[in-house]
C-alpha positions as CSV (number, residue, x, y, z in Angstrom):
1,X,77.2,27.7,-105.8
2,X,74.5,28.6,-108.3
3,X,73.6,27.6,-111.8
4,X,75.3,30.1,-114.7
5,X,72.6,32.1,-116.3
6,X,71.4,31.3,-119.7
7,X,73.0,33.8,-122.2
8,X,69.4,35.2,-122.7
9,X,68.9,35.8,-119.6
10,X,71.6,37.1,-119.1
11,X,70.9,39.8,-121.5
12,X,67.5,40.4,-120.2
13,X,69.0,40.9,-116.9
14,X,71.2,43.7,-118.7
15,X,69.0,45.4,-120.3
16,X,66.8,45.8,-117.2
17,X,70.0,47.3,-115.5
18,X,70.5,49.5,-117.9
19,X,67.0,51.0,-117.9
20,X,67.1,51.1,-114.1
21,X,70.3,53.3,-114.2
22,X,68.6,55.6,-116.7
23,X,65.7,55.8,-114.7
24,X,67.7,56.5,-111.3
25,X,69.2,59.4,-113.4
26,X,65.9,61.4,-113.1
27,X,64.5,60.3,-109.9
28,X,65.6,59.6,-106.2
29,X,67.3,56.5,-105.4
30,X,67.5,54.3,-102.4
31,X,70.8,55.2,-101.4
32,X,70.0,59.0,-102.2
33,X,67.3,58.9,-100.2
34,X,69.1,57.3,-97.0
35,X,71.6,60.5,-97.6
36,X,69.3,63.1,-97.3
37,X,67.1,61.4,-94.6
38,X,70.7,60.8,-92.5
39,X,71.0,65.1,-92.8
40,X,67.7,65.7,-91.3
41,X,66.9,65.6,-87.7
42,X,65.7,62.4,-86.2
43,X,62.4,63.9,-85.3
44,X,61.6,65.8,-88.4
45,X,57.9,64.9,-89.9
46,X,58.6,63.6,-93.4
47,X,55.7,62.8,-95.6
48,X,54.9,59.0,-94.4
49,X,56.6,56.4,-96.9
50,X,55.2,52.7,-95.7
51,X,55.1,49.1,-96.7
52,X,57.6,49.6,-99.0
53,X,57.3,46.5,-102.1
54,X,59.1,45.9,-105.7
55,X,57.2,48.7,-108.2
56,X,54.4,47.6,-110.4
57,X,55.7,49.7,-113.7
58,X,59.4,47.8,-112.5
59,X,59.8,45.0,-110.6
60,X,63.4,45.9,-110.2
61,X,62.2,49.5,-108.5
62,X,61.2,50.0,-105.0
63,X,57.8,51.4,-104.3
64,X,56.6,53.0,-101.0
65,X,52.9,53.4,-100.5
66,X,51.8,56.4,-98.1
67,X,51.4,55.4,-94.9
68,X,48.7,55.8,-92.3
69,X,44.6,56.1,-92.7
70,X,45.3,59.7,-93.1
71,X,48.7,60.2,-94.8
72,X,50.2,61.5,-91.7
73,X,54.1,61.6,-91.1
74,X,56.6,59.7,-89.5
75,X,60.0,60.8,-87.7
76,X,62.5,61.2,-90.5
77,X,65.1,58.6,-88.3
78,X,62.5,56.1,-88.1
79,X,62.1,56.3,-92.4
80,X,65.9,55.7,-92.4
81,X,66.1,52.7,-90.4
82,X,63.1,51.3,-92.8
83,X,65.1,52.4,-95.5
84,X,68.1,50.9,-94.5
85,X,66.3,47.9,-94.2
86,X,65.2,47.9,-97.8
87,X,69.3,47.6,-98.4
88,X,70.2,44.3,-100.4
89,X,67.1,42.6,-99.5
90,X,65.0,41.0,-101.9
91,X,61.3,41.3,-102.8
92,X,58.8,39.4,-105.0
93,X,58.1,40.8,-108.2
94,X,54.2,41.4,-108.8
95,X,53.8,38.3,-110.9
96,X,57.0,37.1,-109.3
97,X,61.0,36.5,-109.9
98,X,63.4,37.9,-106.8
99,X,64.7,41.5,-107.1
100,X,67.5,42.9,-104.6
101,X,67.1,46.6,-104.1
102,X,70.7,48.3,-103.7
103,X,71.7,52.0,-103.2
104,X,71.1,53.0,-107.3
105,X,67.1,51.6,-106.8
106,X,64.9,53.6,-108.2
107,X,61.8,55.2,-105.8
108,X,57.9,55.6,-106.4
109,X,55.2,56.3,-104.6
110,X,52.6,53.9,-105.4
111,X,50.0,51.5,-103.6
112,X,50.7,47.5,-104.7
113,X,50.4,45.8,-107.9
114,X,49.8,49.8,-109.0
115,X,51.4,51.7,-110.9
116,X,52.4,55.3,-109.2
117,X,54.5,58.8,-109.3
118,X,58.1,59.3,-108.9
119,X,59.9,59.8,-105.9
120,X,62.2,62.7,-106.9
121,X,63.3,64.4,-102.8
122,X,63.0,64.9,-99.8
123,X,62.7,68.6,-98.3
124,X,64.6,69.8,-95.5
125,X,61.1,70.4,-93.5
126,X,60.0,66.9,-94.8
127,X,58.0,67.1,-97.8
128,X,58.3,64.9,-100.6
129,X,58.7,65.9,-104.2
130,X,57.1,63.5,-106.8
131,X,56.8,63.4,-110.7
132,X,55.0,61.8,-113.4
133,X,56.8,58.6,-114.9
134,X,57.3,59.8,-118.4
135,X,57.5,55.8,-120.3
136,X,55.3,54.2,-118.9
């Protein structure tokens, strides 16, 4: 059984929850992105997400970098098992602290310890939309 959470902590850990469901208003989530990779054909290219981590600009966000020496593409089936895998696990904060990623995680692209762009779709023929983080 674990240890209750001091009261401030407790509200630190709701106010990041709250900011991550505003942020997952304007940009792709986990669980979104799983839904519209499980509508595609397994062997549709899609832009290649890799090395997935816990977001600079929010630990509590998941960040993909891009994938390959030459930003190639992946099948989209093979994204959605490494998505799936990204489901309840936890990853290291940048300067540490544990943070589970769930189906309302926000999405970036960005390389480690970077900050980066938002994930915002993924196109029937496999391209990805991004967007510039407007707070940070």
């Amino acid at each position: 059984m674990s240890e209750p959470l001091h009261p401030l902590q407790a509200m630190i850990n709701g106010m990041n929850e709250a900011s991550a469901r505003k942020r997952a208003e304007t940009q792709l989530t986990l669980g979104q992105l799983i839904a519209q990779l499980e509508e595609l054909p397994y062997d549709t290219r899609v832009h290649w997400l890799d090395s997935p981590h816990s977001y600079r600009g929010y630990y509590s966000d998941l960040a993909f970098e891009r994938g390959g020496a030459e930003c190639g593409t992946m099948a989209a089936g093979d994204l959605l098992e490494l998505c799936k895998s990204c489901m309840g696990k936890v990853f290291q904060g940048y300067k540490g602290g544990g943070y589970p990623m769930h189906a309302n995680t926000p999405l970036w692209l960005a390389s480690y310890g970077c900050c980066g762009q938002k994930l915002m779709a993924v196109h029937p023929g496999g391209e990805i939309e991004l967007d510039e983080d407007d707070y940070s």
